[in-house]
TIMAR-357878 format. One record per residue (C-alpha): residue number from 1; x negated, y, z. Coordinates in Angstrom, 3 decimals. Last residue first. Layout:
REM residues N
  num         u         v         w
  NUM         X         Y         Z
...
***
This chain:
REM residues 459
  num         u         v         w
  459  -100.991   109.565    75.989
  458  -102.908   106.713    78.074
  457  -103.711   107.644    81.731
  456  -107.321   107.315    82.172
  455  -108.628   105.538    84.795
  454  -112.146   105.966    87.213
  453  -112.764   103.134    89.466
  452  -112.633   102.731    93.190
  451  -111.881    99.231    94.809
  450  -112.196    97.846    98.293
  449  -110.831    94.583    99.440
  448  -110.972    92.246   102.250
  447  -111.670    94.919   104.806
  446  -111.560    93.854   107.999
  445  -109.800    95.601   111.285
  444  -112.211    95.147   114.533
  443  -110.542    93.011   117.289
  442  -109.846    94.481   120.603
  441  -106.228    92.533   121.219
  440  -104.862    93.999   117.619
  439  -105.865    92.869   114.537
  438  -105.536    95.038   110.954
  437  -106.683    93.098   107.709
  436  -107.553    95.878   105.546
  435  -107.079    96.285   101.322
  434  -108.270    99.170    99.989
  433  -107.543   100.707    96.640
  432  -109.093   103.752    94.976
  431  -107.997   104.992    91.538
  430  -109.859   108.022    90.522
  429  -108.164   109.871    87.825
  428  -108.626   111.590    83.942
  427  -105.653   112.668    82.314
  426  -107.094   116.675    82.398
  425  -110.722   115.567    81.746
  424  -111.280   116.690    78.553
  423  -109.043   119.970    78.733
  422  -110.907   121.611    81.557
  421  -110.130   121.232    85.691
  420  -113.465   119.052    86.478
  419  -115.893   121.056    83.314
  418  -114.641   124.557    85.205
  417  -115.955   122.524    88.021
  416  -118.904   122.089    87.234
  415  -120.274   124.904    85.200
  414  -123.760   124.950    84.557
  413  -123.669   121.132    84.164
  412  -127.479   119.774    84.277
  411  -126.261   117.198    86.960
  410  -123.790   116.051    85.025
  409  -120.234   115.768    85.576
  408  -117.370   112.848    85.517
  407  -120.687   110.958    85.687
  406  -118.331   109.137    88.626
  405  -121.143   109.711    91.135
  404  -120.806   113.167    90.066
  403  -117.498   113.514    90.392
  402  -118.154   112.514    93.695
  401  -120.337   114.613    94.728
  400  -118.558   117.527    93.395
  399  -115.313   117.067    95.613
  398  -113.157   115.478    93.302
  397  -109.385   117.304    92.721
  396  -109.981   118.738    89.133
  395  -110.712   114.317    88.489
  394  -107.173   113.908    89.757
  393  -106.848   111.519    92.893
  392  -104.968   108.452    92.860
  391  -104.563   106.282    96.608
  390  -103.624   102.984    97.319
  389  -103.609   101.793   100.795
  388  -102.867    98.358   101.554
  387  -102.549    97.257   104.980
  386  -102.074    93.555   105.981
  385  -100.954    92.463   109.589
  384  -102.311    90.566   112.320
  383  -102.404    89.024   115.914
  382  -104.168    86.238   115.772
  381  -103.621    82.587   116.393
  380  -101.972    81.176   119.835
  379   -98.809    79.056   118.136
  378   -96.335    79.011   120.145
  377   -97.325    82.463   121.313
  376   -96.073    83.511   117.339
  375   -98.839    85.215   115.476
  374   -99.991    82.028   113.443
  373  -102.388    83.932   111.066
  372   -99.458    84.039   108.345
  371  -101.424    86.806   105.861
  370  -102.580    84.883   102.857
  369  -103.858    87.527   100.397
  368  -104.336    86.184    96.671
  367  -105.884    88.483    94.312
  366  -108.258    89.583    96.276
  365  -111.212    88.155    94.776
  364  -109.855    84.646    93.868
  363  -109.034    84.084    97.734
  362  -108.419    86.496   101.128
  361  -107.332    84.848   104.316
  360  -105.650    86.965   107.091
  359  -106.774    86.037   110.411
  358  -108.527    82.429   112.448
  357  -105.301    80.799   112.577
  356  -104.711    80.375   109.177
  355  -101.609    79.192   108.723
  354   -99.490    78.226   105.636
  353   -96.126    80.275   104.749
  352   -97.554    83.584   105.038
  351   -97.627    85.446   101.331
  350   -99.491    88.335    99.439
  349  -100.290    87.969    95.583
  348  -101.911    90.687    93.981
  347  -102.656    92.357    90.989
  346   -98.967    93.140    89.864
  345   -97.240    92.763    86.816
  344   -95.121    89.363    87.874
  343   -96.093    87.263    84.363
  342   -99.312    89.090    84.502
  341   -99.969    87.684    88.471
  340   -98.835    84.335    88.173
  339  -101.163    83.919    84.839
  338  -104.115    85.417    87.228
  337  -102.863    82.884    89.934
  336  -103.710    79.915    87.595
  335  -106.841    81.208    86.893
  334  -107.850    81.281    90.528
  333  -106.938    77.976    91.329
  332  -109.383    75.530    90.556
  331  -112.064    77.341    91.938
  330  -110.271    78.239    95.108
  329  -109.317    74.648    95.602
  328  -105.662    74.156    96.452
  327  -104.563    74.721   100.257
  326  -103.355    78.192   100.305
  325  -102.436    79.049    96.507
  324  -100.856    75.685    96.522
  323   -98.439    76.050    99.432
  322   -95.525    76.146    98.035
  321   -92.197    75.745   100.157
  320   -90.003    79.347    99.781
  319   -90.992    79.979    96.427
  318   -90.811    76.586    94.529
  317   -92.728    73.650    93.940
  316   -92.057    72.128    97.185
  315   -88.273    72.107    96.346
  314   -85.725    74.966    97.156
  313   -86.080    76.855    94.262
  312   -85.815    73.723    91.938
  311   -83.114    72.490    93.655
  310   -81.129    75.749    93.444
  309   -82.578    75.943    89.144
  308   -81.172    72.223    89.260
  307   -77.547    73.454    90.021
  306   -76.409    72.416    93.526
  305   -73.236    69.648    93.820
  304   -76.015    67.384    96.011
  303   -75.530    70.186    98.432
  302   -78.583    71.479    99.537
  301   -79.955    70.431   103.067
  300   -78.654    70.164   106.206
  299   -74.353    69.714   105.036
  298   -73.013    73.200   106.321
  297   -69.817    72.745   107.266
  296   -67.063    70.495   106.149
  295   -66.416    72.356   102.505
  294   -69.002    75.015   101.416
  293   -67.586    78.322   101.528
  292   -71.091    80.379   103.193
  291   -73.421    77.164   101.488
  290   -72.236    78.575    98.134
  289   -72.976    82.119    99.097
  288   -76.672    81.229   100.609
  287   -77.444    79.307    97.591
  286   -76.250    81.931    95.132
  285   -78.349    84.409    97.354
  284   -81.620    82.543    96.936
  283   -80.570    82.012    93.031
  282   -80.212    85.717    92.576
  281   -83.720    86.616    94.528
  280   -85.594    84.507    92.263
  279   -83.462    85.683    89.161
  278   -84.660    89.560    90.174
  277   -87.976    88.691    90.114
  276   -88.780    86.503    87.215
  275   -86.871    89.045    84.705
  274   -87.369    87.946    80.879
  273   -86.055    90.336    78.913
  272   -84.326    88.180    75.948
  271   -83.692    85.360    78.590
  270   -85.101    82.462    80.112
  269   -83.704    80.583    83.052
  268   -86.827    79.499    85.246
  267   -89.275    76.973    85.208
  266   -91.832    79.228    83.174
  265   -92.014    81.057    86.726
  264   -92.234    77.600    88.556
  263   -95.736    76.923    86.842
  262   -96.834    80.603    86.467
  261   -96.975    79.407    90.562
  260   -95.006    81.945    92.975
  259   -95.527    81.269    96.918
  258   -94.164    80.561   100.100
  257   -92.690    83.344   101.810
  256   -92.720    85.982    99.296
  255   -94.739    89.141    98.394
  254   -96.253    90.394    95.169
  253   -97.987    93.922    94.814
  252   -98.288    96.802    92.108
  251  -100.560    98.435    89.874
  250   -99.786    95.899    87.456
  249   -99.047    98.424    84.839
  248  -101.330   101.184    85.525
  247  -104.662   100.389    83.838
  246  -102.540    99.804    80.506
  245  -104.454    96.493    79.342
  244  -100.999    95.079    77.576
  243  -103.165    95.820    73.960
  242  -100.743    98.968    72.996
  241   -96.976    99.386    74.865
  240   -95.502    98.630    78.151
  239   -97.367   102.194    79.496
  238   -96.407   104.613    76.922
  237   -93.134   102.077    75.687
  236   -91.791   103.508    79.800
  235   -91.913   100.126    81.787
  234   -88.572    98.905    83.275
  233   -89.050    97.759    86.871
  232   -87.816    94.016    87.661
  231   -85.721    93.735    90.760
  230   -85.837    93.694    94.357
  229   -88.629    96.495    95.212
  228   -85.983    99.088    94.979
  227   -83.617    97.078    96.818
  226   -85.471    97.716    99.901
  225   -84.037   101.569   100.157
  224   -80.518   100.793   100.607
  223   -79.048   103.174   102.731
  222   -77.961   104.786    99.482
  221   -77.461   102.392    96.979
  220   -80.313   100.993    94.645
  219   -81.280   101.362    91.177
  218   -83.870    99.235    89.988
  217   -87.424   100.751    89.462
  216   -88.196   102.678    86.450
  215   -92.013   102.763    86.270
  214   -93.897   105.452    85.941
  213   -95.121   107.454    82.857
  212   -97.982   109.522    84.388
  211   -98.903   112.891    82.950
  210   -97.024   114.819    85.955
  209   -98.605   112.411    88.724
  208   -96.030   110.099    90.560
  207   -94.637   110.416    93.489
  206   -91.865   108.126    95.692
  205   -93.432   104.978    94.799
  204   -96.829   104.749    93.343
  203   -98.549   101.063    94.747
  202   -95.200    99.365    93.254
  201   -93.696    96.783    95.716
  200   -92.479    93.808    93.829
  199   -90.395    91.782    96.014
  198   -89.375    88.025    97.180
  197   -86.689    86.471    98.524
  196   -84.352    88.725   100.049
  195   -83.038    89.703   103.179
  194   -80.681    92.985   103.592
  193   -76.881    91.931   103.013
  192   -76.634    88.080   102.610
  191   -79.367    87.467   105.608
  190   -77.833    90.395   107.468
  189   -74.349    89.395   107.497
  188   -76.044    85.907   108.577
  187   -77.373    87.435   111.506
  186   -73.829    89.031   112.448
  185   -71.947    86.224   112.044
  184   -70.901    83.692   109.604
  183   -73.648    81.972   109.543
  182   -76.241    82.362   111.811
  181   -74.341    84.263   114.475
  180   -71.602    81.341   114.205
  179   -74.163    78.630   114.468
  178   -75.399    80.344   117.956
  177   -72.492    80.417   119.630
  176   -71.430    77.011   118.614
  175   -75.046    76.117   120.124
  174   -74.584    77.792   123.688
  173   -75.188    81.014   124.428
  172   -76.955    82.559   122.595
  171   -80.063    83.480   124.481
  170   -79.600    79.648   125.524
  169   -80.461    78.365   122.066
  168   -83.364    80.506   121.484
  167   -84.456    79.052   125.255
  166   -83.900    75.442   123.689
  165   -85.799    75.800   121.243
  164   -85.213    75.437   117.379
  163   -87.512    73.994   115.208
  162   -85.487    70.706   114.065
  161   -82.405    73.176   113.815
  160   -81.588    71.721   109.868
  159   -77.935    73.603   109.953
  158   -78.667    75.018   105.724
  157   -78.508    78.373   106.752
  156   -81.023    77.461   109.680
  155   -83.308    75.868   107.039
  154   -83.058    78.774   104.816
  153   -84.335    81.146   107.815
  152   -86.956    78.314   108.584
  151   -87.997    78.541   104.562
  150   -88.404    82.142   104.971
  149   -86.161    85.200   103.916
  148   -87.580    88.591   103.002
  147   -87.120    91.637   104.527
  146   -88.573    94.578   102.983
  145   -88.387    98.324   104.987
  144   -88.783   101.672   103.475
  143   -90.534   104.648   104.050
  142   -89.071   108.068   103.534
  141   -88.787   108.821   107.608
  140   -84.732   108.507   106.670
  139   -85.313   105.375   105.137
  138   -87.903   103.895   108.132
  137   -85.393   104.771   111.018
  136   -82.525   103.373   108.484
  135   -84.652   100.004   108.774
  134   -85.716    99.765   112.386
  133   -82.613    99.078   113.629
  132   -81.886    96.072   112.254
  131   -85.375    95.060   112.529
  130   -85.223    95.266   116.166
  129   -81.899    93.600   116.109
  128   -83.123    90.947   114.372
  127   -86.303    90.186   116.534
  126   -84.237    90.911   119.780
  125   -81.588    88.011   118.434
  124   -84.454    85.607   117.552
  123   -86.558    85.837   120.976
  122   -87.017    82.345   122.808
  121   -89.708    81.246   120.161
  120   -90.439    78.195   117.550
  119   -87.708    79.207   115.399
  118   -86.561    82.586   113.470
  117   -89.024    85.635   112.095
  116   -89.814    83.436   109.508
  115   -90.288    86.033   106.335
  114   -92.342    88.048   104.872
  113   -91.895    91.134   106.332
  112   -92.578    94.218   104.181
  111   -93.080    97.640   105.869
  110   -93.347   100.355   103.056
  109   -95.077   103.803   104.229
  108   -93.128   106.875   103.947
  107   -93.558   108.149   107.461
  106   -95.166   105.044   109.834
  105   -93.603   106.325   113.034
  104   -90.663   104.342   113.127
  103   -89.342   103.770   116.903
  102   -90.297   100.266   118.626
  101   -90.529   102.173   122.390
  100   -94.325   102.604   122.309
   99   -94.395   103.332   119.092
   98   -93.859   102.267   115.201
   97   -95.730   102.042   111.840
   96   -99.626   103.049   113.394
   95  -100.599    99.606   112.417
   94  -101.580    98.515   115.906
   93   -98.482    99.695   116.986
   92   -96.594    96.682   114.154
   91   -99.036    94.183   115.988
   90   -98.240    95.288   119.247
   89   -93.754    94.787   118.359
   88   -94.894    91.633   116.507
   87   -96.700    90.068   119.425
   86   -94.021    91.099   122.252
   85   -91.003    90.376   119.817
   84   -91.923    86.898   119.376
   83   -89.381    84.147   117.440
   82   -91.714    82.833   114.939
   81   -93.347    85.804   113.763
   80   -94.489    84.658   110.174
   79   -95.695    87.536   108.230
   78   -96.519    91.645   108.589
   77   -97.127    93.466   105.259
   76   -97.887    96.874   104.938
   75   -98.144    99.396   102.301
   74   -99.657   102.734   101.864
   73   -99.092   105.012    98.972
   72  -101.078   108.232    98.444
   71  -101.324   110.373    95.363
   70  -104.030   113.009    94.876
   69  -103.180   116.901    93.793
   68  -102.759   118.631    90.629
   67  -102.514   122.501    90.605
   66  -105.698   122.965    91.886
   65  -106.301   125.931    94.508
   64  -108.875   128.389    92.842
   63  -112.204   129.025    94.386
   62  -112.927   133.218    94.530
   61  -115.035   134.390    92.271
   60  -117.836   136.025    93.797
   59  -117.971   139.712    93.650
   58  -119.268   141.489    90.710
   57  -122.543   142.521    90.288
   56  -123.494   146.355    90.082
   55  -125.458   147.906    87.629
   54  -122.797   148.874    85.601
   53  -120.458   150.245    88.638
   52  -123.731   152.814    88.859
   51  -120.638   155.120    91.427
   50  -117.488   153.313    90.661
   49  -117.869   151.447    93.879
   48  -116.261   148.138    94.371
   47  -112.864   148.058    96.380
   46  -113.679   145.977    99.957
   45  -111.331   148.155   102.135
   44  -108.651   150.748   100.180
   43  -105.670   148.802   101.113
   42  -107.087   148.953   104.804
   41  -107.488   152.738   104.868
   40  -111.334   154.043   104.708
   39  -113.125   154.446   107.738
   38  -116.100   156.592   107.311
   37  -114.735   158.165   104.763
   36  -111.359   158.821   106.786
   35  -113.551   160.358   110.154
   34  -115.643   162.594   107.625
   33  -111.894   164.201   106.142
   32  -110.435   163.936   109.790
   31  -113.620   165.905   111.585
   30  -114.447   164.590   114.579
   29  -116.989   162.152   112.862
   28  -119.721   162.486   114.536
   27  -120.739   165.317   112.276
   26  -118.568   167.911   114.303
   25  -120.171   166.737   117.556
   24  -123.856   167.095   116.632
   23  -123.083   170.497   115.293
   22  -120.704   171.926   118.667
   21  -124.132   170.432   120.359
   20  -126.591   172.168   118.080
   19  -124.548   175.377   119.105
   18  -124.281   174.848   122.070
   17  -128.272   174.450   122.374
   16  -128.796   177.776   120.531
   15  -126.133   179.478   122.887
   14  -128.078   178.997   125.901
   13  -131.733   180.078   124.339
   12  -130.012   182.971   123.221
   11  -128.748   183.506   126.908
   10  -132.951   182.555   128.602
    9  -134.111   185.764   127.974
    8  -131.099   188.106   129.829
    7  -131.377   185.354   133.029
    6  -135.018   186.558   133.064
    5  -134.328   189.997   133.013
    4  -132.498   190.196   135.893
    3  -135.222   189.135   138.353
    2  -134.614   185.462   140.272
    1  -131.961   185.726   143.343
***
C-alpha cells in the first residue's frame, strides 16, 4: 500500500480533471439553450442573419415557373391497306398509336385513314371491325379517328367487284352475304355514319394559347369526334382579317383519297361563304344515299339520273380519282397546289391513291405528301405511315440557347430572361413542324419536312 500522503496530493489533482470534464461536457451541447442554437427549428433554417444584414448578399432568386407553356399536336395518316390487318395493325405499332392487342395508345393524337381499306386482300370484315372499335378507344384517350372513303369503297357501293377476291368473298359467306354487309348492312352503316371524303385537320386542336384566336371548328355530337375535321372552320376577323398572311391560318392539313385540284374546287356550287370541304363530303354522301333507294339494285356506276356536281366528283378530275399531284411534273405542278392549298387553308396536301412502292413521296417542298406505298401483301411495297408533329412554344418558355439562336435575346443582355417573359415578347412563339415518314420491318423513319420559325400572333 503506497504512503498516505501521496493519495492526499494527488485529490486536487482528481477533482481538477472532473472538473474540465463536467466543462467539456456542458459545452458539447448538453445544455438545451446551446443544443437549440446549434440546431435551430426547421421553420427557422436558412433565415438570413440580421447581424451586418447590409453587407450581406441576398440569396439567389429562385427561377419562376412560366405561366405559358408549349402546344403539341401530332397527327397521323395511314393510306391504302387493301384488305391486310397484319401490315396495318405493325404499321399503326410502329407509330406508337396502338399495342400489341390493337388497343389505342396514341393519347390525343388524330389517326386519319385515307381510304381503301377494301379489295385486293382476304381481311375486309377484321379491317372494319378493327376500326370500329378503335374509334371510341381513340375519343375517350382525347384523340380522334378520320375515316375517309376510297374510290374501291365507292366502287363496292356502286356493285363494280372487279378487285374483289375470292377469300374476301368467302369470309362472308357467299356473295349475297357479302352485298348485304356492303350496303345495307353493317359496313355500309359505317360508310353513311363514320366515313367521309376528305378533312381538314387543324395542327392546334384541343389547346390553344391564351392570345391565340383559334379556329371554330364544326360542331359535332358526342361520340363523334371526326366530324370536327369535316367541315369548314370559321376564322375569328383577328386571324381572317388584314393582308390574308396571318401565320396561323393555314396551319392545318388536307387529306383525301385522290386528290383536290383549285381546278375541281372552282367546279363546285358557289355560295356567299364559300365551303369546299363540307360540299365535298355532302355530295359523297348524296351519292351514297341515292344509290341506298335506287330502283333494281345498285346499277355499277352512277346512275345516269346523277346531278353533274355527282359526276363531276366521281370523274377523273375529282377527289376520289385524281392523280395529278402524283404523276404531273413537279415543276409544273407546284403552283397549282399552292392555289389548292389557300382555297383549303392548310399547307399541305396528304393523299394515297397512286403508289409509290419505294415509301411516302414528298413534292413542291412539302406541300404535297403522297403516302399509299402499296402496304397491302398483294402488293409487296412498304410498310408506312405519315407523322406530323406540330408543336408552339412561347418565347418565356425557350431554353436560353435557343432564344438566342432566335435573336429573341442578345448576347450582351444582362437580363435574359426577364427580356423572354417581358411585355415585348409576350405574343411572340416558336412554331416547329416536322413531318416523318415512319417504316416498320427495320427501316429508319425519314424526315421529309422540318420547319422552325419564330411567329407573332397578330392583336
Amino acid at each position: 500500500m503506497p504512503p498516505a500522503h501521496h493519495a492526499s496530493s494527488s485529490r486536487p489533482l482528481f477533482l481538477l480533471t472532473l472538473i474540465l470534464v463536467a466543462a467539456l461536457w456542458y459545452l458539447s451541447g448538453s445544455n438545451p439553450a446551446a443544443k437549440a442554437q446549434a440546431h435551430p427549428p426547421e421553420h427557422k433554417r436558412h433565415q438570413p442573419a440580421l447581424v451586418n444584414q447590409a453587407n450581406t448578399p441576398p440569396p439567389p432568386r429562385e427561377p419562376q415557373p412560366s405561366t405559358r407553356r408549349a402546344f403539341h399536336q401530332r397527327i397521323v395518316a395511314l393510306g391504302d391497306v387493301h384488305g391486310d390487318l397484319p401490315a396495318a395493325m405493325s404499321i399503326l405499332r410502329r407509330a406508337g398509336l396502338v399495342d400489341l392487342k390493337g388497343h389505342w395508345t396514341g393519347q390525343d393524337a388524330i389517326l386519319v385513314q385515307t381510304g381503301d381499306i377494301v379489295d385486293r386482300g382476304p381481311d375486309t370484315i377484321a379491317l372494319y371491325r378493327f376500326f370500329q372499335g378503335l374509334r371510341p378507344q381513340a375519343e375517350k384517350a382525347g384523340g380522334a379517328l378520320v375515316s375517309l372513303m376510297g374510290n374501291h369503297e365507292m366502287m363496292n357501293y356502286l356493285g363494280d367487284w372487279r378487285y374483289v377476291t375470292k377469300e374476301d368473298i368467302a369470309s362472308f359467306g357467299g356473295e349475297r352475304n357479302r352485298r348485304e354487309a356492303l350496303l345495307t348492312g353493317w359496313i355500309g352503316q359505317e360508310w353513311r355514319t363514320n366515313y367521309s371524303i376528305t378533312a381538314r385537320v387543324p395542327y392546334l386542336v384541343h389547346h390553344f394559347p391564351h392570345d391565340l384566336a383559334a379556329p371554330v371548328l364544326p360542331s359535332t355530337p358526342r361520340g363523334s369526334s371526326d366530324r370536327r375535321f369535316l367541315g369548314d372552320p370559321t376564322f375569328p376577323s383577328s386571324v381572317a382579317s388584314g393582308d390574308g398572311k396571318n401565320p396561323f391560318l393555314r396551319a392545318a392539313a388536307s387529306f383525301v383519297h385522290g386528290g383536290i385540284t383549285p381546278e375541281y374546287l372552282s367546279s363546285l356550287p358557289s355560295s356567299p361563304s364559300f365551303t369546299p370541304i363540307a360540299t365535298m363530303n355532302r355530295i359523297g354522301h348524296d351519292i351514297l344515299e341515292s344509290l341506298l333507294h335506287h330502283p333494281g339494285g345498285v346499277p355499277l356506276s352512277l346512275p345516269r339520273t346523277a346531278p353533274d356536281e355527282q359526276r363531276e366528283f366521281w370523274s377523273e378530275r375529282g377527289p376520289m380519282w385524281n392523280r395529278d399531284w402524283a404523276l404531273e411534273d413537279e415543276n409544273e405542278i407546284c403552283d397549282r397546289v399552292e392555289r389548292a392549298c389557300d382555297m383549303l387553308n392548310v399547307r399541305r396536301l396528304v393523299m394515297g391513291h397512286t403508289p409509290q412502292f419505294e415509301g411516302i413521296l414528298s413534292r413542291c417542298d412539302g406541300k404535297v405528301l403522297l403516302i399509299d406505298t402499296g402496304i397491302s401483301r398483294a402488293y409487296g411495297g412498304a410498310h408506312s405511315s405519315l407523322s406530323l408533329t406540330y408543336t408552339l412554344t412561347p418565347a418565356s418558355a425557350l431554353p436560353l440557347a435557343d432564344a438566342l439562336s432566335f435573336s429573341l435575346v442578345a448576347l450582351d443582355d444582362p437580363t435574359p430572361d426577364a427580356t423572354l417573359a417581358g411585355p415585348d415578347l409576350a405574343r411572340t412563339w416558336v412554331e416547329t413542324e416536322l413531318v416523318e415518314a415512319l417504316y416498320t420491318k427495320g427501316r429508319d423513319s425519314e424526315t421529309l419536312v422540318r420547319s422552325e420559325r419564330v411567329v407573332v400572333v397578330p392583336e
